[in-house]
PAZAPA-4460 file (N, C-alpha, C; in steps of 0.05 Angstrom, whole numbers, plus 32768, in hexadecimal, padded with zeros to 4 digits):
% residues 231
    n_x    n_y    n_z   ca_x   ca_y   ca_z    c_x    c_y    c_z   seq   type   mol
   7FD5   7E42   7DE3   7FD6   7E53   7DFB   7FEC   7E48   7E0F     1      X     A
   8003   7E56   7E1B   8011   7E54   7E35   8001   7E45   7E47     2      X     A
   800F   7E31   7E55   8004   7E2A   7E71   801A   7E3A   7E83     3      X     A
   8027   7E4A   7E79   803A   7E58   7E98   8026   7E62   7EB2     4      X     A
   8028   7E5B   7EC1   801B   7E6E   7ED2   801B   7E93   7ED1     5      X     A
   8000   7EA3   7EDC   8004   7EB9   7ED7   8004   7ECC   7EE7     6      X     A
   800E   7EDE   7EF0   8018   7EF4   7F0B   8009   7F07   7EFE     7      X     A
   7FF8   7F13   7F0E   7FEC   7F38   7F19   7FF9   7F3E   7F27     8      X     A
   8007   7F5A   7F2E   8012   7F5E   7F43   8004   7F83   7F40     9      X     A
   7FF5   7F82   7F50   7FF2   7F9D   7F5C   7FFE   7FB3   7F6A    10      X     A
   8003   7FC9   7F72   800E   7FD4   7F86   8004   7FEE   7F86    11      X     A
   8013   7FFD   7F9E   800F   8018   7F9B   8039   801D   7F97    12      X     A
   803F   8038   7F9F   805D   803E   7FA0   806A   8027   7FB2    13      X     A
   8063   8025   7FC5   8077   800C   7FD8   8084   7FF6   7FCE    14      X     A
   807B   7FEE   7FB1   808D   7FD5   7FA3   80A5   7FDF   7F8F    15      X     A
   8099   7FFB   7F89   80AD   8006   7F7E   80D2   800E   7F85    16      X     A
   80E4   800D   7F6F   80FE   800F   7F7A   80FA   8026   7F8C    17      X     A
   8118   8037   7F99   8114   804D   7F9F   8135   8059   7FA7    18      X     A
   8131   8068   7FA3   814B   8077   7F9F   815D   8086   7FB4    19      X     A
   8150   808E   7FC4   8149   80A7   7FD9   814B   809C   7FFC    20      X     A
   8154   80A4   800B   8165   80A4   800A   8181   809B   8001    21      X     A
   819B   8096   7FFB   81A7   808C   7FF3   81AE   8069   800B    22      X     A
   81AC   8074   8022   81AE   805F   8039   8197   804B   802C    23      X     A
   818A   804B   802E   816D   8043   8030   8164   803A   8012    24      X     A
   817A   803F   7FF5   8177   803C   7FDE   8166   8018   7FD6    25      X     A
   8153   801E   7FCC   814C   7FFC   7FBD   814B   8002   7F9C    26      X     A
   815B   7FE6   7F99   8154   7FEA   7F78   8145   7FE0   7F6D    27      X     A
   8136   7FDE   7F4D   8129   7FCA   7F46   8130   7FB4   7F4B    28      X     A
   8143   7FAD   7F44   814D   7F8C   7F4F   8143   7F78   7F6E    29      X     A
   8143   7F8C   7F84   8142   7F8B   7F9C   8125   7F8D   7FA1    30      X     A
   810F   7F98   7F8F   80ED   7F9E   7F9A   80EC   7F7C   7FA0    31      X     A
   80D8   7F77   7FB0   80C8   7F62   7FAE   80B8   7F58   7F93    32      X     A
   80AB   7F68   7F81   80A3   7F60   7F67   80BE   7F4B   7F57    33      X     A
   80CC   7F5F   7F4D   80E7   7F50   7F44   80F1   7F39   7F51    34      X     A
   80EF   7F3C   7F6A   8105   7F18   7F7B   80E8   7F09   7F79    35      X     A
   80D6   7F11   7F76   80BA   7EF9   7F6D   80C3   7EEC   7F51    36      X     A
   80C7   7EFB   7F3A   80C1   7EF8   7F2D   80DF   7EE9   7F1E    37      X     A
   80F3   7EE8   7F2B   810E   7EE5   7F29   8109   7EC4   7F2C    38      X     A
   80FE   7EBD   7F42   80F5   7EA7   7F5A   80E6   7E92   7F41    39      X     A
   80CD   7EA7   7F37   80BB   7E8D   7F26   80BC   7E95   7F09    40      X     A
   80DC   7E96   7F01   80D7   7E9D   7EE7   80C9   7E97   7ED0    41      X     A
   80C4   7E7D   7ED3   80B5   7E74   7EB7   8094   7E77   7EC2    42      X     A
   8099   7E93   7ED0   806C   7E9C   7ED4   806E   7EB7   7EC3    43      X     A
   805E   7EB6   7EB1   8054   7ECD   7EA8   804A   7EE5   7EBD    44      X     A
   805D   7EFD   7EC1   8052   7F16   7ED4   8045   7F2D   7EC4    45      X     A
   803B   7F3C   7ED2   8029   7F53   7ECC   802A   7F65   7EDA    46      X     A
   8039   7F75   7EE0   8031   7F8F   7F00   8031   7FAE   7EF0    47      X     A
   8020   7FB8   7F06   8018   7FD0   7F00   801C   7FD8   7F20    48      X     A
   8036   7FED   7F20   8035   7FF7   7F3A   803C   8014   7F37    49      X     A
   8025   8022   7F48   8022   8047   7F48   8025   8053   7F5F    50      X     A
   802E   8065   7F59   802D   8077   7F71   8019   808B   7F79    51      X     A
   8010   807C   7F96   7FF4   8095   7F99   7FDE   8078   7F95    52      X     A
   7FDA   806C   7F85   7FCA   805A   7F78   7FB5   8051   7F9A    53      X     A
   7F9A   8051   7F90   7F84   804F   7FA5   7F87   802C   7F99    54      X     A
   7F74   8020   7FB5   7F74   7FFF   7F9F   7F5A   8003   7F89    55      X     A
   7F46   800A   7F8B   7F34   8016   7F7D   7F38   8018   7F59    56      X     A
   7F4F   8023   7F5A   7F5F   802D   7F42   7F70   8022   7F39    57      X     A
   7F76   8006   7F43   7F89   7FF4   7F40   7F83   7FD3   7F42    58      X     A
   7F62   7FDD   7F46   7F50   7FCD   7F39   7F3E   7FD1   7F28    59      X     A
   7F3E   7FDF   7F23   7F33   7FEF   7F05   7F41   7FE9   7EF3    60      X     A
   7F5E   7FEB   7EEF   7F72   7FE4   7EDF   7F75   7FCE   7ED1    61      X     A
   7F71   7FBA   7EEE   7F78   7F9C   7EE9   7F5A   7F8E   7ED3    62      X     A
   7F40   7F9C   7EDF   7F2A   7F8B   7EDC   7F27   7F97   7EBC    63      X     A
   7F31   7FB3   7EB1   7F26   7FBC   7E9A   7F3B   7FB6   7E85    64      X     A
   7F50   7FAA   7E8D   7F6A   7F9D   7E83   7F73   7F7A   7E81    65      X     A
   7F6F   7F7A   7E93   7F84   7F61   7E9B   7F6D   7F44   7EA1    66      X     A
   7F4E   7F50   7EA3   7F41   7F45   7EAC   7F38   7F22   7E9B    67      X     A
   7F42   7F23   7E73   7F37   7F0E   7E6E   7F5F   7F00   7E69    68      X     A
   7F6B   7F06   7E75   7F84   7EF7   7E7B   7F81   7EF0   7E90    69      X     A
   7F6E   7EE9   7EA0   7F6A   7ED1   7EB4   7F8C   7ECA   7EC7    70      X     A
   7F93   7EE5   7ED5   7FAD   7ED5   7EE3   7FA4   7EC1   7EF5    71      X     A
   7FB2   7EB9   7EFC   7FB3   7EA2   7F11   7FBB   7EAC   7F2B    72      X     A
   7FC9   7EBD   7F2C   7FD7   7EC4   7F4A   7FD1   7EE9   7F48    73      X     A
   7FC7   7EF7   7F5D   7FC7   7F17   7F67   7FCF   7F18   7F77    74      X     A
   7FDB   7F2A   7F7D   7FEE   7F36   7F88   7FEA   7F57   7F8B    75      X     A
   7FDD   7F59   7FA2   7FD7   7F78   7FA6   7FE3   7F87   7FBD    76      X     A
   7FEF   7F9B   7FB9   7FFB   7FA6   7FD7   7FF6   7FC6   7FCD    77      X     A
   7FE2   7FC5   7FE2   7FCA   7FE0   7FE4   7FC0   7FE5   7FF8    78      X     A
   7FBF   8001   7FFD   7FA4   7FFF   8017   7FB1   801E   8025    79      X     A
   7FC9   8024   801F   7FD3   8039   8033   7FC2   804E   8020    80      X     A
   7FC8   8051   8016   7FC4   8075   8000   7FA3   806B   800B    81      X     A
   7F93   8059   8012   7F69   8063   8013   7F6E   8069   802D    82      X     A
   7F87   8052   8031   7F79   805E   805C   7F84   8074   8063    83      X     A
   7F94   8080   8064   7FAC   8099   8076   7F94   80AE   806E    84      X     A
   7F9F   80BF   808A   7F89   80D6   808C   7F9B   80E2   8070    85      X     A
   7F8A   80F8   8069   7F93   8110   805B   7F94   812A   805B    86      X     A
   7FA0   813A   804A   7FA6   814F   8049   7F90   815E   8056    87      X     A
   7F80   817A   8060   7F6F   8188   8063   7F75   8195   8048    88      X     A
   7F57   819F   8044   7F61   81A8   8026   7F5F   81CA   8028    89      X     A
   7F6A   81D3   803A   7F79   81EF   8044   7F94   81E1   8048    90      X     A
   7FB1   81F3   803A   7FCC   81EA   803E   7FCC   81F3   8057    91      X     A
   7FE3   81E6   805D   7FF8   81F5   807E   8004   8211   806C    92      X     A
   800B   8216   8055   800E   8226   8052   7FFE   8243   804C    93      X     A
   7FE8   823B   804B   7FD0   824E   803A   7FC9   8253   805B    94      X     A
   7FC6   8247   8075   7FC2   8248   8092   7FD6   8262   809B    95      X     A
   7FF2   825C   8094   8009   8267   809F   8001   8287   8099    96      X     A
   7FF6   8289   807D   7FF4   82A0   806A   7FE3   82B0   807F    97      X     A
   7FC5   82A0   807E   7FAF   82A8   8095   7FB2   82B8   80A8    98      X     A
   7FC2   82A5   80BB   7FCA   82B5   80D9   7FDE   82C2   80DE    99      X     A
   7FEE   82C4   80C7   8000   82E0   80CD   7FF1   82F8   80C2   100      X     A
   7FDA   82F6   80B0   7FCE   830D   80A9   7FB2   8319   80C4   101      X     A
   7FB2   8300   80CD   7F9F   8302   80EA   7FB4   830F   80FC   102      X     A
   7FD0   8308   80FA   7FDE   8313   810D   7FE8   832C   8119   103      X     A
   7FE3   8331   80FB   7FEC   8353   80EC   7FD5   835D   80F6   104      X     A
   7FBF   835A   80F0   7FA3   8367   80F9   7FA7   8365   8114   105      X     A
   7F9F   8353   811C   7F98   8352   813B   7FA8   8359   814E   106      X     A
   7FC4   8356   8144   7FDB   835A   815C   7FDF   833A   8169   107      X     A
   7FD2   8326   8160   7FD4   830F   816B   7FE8   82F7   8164   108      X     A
   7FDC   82E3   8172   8002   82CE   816F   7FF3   82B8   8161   109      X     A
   7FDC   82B9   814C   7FD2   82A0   8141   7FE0   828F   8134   110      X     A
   7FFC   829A   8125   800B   8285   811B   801D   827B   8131   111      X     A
   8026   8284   814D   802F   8271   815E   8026   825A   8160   112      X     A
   8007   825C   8162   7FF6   8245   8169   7FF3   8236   8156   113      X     A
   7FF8   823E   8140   7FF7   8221   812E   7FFE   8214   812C   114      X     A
   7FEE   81FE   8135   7FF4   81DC   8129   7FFC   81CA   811B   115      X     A
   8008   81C9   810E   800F   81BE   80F4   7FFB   819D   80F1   116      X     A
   8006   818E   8104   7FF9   8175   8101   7FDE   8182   8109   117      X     A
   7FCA   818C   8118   7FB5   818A   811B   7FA1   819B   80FF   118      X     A
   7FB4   81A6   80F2   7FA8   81BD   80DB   7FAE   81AC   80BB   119      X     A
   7FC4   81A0   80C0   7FC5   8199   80A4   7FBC   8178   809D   120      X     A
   7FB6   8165   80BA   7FA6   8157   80AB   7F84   8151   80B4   121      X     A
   7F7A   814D   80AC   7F67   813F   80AF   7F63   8129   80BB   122      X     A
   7F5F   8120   80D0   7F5D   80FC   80E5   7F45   80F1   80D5   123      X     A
   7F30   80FA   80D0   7F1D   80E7   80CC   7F14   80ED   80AF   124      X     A
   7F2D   80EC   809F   7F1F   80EF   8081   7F3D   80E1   8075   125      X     A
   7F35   80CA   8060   7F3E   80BF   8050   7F34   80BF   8038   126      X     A
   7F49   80BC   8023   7F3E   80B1   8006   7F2A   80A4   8005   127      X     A
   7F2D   8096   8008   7F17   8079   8011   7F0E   806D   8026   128      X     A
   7EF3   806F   8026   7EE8   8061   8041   7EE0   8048   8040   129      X     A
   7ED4   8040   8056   7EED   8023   8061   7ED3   800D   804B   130      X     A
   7EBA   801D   804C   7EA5   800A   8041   7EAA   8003   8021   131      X     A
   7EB8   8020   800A   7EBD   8017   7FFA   7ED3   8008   7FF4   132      X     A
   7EE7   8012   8004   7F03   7FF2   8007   7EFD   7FD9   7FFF   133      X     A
   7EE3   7FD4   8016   7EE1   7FB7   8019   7ED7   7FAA   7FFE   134      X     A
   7EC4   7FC8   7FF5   7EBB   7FBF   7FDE   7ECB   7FB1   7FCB   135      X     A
   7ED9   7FC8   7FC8   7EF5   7FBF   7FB3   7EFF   7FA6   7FB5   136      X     A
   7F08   7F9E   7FCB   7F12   7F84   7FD2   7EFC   7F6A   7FC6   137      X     A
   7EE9   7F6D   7FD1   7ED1   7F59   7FC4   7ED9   7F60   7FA9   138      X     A
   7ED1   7F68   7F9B   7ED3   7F69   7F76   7EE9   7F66   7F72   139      X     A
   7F02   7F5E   7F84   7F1E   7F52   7F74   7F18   7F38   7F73   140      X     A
   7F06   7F28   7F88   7EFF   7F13   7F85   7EE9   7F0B   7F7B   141      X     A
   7ED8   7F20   7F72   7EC0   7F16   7F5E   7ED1   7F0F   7F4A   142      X     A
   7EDD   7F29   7F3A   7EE9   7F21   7F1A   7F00   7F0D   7F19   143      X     A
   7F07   7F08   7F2F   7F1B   7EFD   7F27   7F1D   7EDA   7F3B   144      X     A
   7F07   7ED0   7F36   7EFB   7EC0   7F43   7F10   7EA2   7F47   145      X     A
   7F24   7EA1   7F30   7F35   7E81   7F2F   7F4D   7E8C   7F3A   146      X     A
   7F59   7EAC   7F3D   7F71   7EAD   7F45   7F72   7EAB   7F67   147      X     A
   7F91   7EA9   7F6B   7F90   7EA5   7F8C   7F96   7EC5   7F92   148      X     A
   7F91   7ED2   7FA2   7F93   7EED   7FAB   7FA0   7EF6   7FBE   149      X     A
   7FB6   7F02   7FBA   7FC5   7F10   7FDA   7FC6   7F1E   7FE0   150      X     A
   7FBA   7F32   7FF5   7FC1   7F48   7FF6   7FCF   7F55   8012   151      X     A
   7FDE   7F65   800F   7FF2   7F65   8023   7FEC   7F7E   802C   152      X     A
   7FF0   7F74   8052   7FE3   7F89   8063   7FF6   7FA3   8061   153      X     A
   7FE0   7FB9   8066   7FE4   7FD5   8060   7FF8   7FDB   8085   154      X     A
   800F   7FE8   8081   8023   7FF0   808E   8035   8002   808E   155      X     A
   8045   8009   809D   8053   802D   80A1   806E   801D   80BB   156      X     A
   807A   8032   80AF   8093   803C   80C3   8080   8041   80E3   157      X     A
   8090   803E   80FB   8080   804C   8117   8078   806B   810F   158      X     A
   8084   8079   80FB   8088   8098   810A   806E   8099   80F7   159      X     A
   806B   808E   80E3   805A   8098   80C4   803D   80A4   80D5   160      X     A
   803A   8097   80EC   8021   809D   80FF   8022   80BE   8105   161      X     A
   803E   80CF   8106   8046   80EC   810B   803C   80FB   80FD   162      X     A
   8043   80EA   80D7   8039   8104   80C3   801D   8102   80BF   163      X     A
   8010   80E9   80BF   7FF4   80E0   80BF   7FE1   80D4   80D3   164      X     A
   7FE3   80F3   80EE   7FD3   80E9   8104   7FBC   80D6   80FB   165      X     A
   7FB7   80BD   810E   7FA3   80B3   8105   7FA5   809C   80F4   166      X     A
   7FBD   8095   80E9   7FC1   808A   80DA   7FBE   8062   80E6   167      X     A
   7FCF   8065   80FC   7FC5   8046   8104   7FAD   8042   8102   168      X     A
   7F9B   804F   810F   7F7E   8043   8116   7F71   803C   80F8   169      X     A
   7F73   8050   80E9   7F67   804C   80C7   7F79   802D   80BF   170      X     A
   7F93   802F   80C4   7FA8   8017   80B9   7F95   8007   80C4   171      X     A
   7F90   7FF8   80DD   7F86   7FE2   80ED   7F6C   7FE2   80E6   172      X     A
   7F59   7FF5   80DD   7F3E   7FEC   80D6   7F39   7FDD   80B9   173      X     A
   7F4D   7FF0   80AC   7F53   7FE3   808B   7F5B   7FC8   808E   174      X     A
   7F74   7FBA   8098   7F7B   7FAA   809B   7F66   7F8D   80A6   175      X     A
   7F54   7F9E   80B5   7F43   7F85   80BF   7F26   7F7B   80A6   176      X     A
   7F2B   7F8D   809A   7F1C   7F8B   8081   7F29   7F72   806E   177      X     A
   7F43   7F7F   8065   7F55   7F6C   8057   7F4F   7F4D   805F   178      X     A
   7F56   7F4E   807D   7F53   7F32   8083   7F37   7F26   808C   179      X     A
   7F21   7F32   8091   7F0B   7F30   8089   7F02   7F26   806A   180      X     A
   7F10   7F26   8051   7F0A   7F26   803C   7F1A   7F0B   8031   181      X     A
   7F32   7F12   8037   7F49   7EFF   8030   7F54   7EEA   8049   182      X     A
   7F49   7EED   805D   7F57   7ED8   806D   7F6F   7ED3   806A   183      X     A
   7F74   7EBD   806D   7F92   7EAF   806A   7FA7   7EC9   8050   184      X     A
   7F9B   7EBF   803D   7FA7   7EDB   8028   7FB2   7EF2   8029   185      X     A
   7FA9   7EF6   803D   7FB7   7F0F   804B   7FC9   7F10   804F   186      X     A
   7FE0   7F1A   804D   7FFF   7F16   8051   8007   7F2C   8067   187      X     A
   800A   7F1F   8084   800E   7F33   8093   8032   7F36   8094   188      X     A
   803A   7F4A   8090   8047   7F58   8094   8057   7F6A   80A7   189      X     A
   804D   7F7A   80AF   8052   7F90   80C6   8066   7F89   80DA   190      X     A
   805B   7F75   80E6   806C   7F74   8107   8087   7F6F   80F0   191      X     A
   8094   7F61   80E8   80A3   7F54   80D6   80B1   7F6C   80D5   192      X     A
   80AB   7F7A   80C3   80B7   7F92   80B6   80C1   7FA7   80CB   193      X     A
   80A7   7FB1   80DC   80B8   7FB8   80ED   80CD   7FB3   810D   194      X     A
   80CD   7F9B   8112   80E9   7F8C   8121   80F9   7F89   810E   195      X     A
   80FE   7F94   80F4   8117   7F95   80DF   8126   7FAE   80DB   196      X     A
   8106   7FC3   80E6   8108   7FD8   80DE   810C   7FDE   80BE   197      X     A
   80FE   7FDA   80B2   80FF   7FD2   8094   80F8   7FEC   8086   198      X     A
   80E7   8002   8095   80DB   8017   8087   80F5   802D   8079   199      X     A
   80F5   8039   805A   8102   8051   8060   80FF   806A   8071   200      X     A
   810B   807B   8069   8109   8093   8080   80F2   809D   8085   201      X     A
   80E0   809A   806E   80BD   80AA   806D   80B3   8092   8074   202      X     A
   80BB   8089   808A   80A8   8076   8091   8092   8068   807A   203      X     A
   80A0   806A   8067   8081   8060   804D   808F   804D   8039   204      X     A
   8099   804D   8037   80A1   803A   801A   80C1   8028   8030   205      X     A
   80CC   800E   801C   80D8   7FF7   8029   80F5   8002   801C   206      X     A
   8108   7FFD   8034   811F   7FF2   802C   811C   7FCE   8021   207      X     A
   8136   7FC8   8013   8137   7FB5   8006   8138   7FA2   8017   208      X     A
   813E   7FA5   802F   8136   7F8C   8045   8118   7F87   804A   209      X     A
   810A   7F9E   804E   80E5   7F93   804C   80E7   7F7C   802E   210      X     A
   80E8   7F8A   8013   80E6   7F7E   8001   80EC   7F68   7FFE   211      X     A
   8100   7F55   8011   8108   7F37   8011   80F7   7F31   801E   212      X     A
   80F6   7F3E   8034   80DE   7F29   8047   80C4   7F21   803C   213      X     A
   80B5   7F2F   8027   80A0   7F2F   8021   80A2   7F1D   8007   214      X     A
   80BD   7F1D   7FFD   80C0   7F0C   7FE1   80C0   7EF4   7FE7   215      X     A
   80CE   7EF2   8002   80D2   7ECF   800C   80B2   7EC6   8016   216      X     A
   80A0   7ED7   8027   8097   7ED2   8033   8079   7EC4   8017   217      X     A
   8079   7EDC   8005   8068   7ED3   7FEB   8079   7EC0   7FDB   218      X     A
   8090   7EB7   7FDA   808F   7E9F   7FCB   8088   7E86   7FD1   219      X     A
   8098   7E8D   7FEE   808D   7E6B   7FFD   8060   7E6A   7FFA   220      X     A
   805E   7E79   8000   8037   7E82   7FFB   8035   7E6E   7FE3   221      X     A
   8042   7E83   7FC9   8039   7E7C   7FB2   803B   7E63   7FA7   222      X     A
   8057   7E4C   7FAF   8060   7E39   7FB2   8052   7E29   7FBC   223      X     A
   8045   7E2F   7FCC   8035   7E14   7FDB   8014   7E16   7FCF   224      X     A
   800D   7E32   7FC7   7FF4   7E32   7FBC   7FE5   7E2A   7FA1   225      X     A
   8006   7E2D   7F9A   8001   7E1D   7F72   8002   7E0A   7F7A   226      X     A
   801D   7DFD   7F84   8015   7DDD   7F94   7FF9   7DCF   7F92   227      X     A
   7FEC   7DDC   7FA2   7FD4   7DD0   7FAF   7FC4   7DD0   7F9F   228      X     A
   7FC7   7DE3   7F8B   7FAB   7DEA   7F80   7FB0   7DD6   7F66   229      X     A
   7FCC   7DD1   7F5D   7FCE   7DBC   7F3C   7FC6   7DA0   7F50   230      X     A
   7FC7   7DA2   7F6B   7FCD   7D80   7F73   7FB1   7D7A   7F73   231      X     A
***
């Protein structure tokens, strides 16, 4: 058997390259996964990163997979896709349809009045609520009881709050969970990213400058934690 050390790396879309804008372009080369993995080459890695991905489902993955390869080091960066409000499950467009047919009838101005943010999302409904989160988080550390665990706080561009009223307050309750669970492990993030202004244009996913900060900031982590833990 290898004694290399062994990497989980979790994610949702945010570790992923990205293309889009062209200003704002990251490549594989440039994610944070890759400059980790560039950094400690002789560690055996593993990542599985989705788009959309709940952590729920990305611990399901790991535990029905990856679970008797015993990594040593996780690495999870999750939490936006359970917390952000969501869609109402009536479109803005199937609404628009509505009140111009109310408008026609009635003679009235109901599609003036439409809202867009107040109609299309939902404030107090998420994927996931905050009790099963935590859950989730506990059973990364049941099953996976010898590795060290990181998981990195859930964060947005300023405006991301525009398309997903609601969205800080869910961010900040999630987050106190995280560090409720993980303490120190927790890799805060945020203020960092944004005095860099690091977000692309959708306020949601990283230019390649977030992606250093977070690569430096987990190596030096990981560096001192193997450390400690062979000494």
């Amino acid at each position: 058997m290898s004694n290399k050390k062994k990497v989980l790396i979790l994610t949702d879309s945010v570790a992923n390259p990205r293309a889009f804008p062209v200003s704002d372009k990251t490549e594989l080369e440039e994610t944070y996964p890759y400059l980790i993995r560039e950094k400690f080459s002789d560690f055996v890695f593993w990542q599985l990163s989705l788009g959309d991905a709940l952590s729920n489902k990305l611990y399901a993955q790991a535990v029905s997979y990856l679970h008797h390869w015993s990594p040593d080091i996780i690495i999870v960066h999750s939490g936006i896709n359970d917390c952000r409000p969501e869609m109402a499950s009536i479109s803005l467009k199937m609404l628009k349809k509505i009140s111009k047919l109310l408008d026609s009838i009635f003679k009235s101005n109901f599609s003036e009045k439409l809202d867009k943010k107040n109609f299309s999302i939902n404030k107090k409904t998420s994927k996931t609520d905050i009790l099963s989160f935590k859950r989730t988080l506990k059973k990364f550390k049941l099953s996976f009881p010898k590795a060290i665990i990181y998981w990195i706080e859930i964060c947005s561009g300023d405006e991301y709050e525009n398309d997903r009223p609601g969205f800080n307050i869910k961010a900040d309750k999630f987050n106190q969970v995280i560090k409720e669970i993980y303490d120190n492990n927790m890799i805060a993030i945020c203020d960092l990213l944004k005095d860099e202004e690091c977000f692309n244009v959708d306020n949601l996913h990283w230019k390649k400058s977030a992606h250093n900060i977070l690569a430096s900031i987990l190596i030096e982590r990981i560096s001192i934690d193997i450390n400690n833990k062979n000494s």
